[in-house]
Residue, then its C-alpha position, 0 to 999 in steps of 0.5 A: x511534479x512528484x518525484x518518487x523516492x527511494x523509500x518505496x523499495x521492498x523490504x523482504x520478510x520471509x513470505x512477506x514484503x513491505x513497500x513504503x509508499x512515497x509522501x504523496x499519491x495521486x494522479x500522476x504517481x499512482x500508475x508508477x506505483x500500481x507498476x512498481x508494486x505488480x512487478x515485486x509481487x509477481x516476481x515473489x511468491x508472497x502470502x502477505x504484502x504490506x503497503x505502508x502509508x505511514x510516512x504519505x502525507x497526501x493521498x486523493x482517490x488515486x491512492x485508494x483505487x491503486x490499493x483496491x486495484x493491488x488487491x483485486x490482482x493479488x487475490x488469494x494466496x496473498x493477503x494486502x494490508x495496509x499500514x496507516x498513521x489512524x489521523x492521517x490523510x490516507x486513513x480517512x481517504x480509505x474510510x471515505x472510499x470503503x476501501x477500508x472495508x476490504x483491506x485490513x488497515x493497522x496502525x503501524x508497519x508492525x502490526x500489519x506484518x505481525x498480525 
């Protein structure tokens, strides 16, 4: 069983929130996470929100619907990005699904809340 970590909470950034996902996402954590994520959006009002996959070390298909998903609900005003290590599991699963197509991915946390 996966446990989810602390370091999901949000990092606030005026307008912006970053959410550091834990190191695995996958069918038993991705309905916490998509909870967990609707419920920070919606009680700011964000322009941008950062899912941060740097330090995720597993990913399957239940961590790139959680993000189409994220991203469908937050339509505009707010923008989702997406902040994945360019090798990593997570980045090639967003490239096999398309999700990458519809959500800026970055290298790095910096570049997504800067960009």
């Amino acid at each position: 069983m996966t446990f989810l970590p602390r370091p999901y909470t949000p990092r606030d950034l005026p307008g912006r929130t970053l959410l550091t996902l834990p190191p695995e996402v996958d069918l038993c954590t991705a309905p916490r996470l998509y909870a967990r994520i609707v419920s920070v959006a919606r009680a700011r009002r964000l322009r941008l929100l950062v899912l941060d996959l740097t330090r995720t070390r597993f990913m399957d298909s239940q961590g790139a619907h959680l993000i189409h998903d994220v991203r469908r609900l937050l339509c505009p005003p707010t923008e989702v990005r997406v902040a994945a290590l360019p090798e990593g599991l997570p980045s090639r699963v967003l490239i096999l699904t398309g999700v990458r197509r519809d959500v800026p991915v970055y290298d790095d946390c910096a570049a997504a809340l800067t960009s």
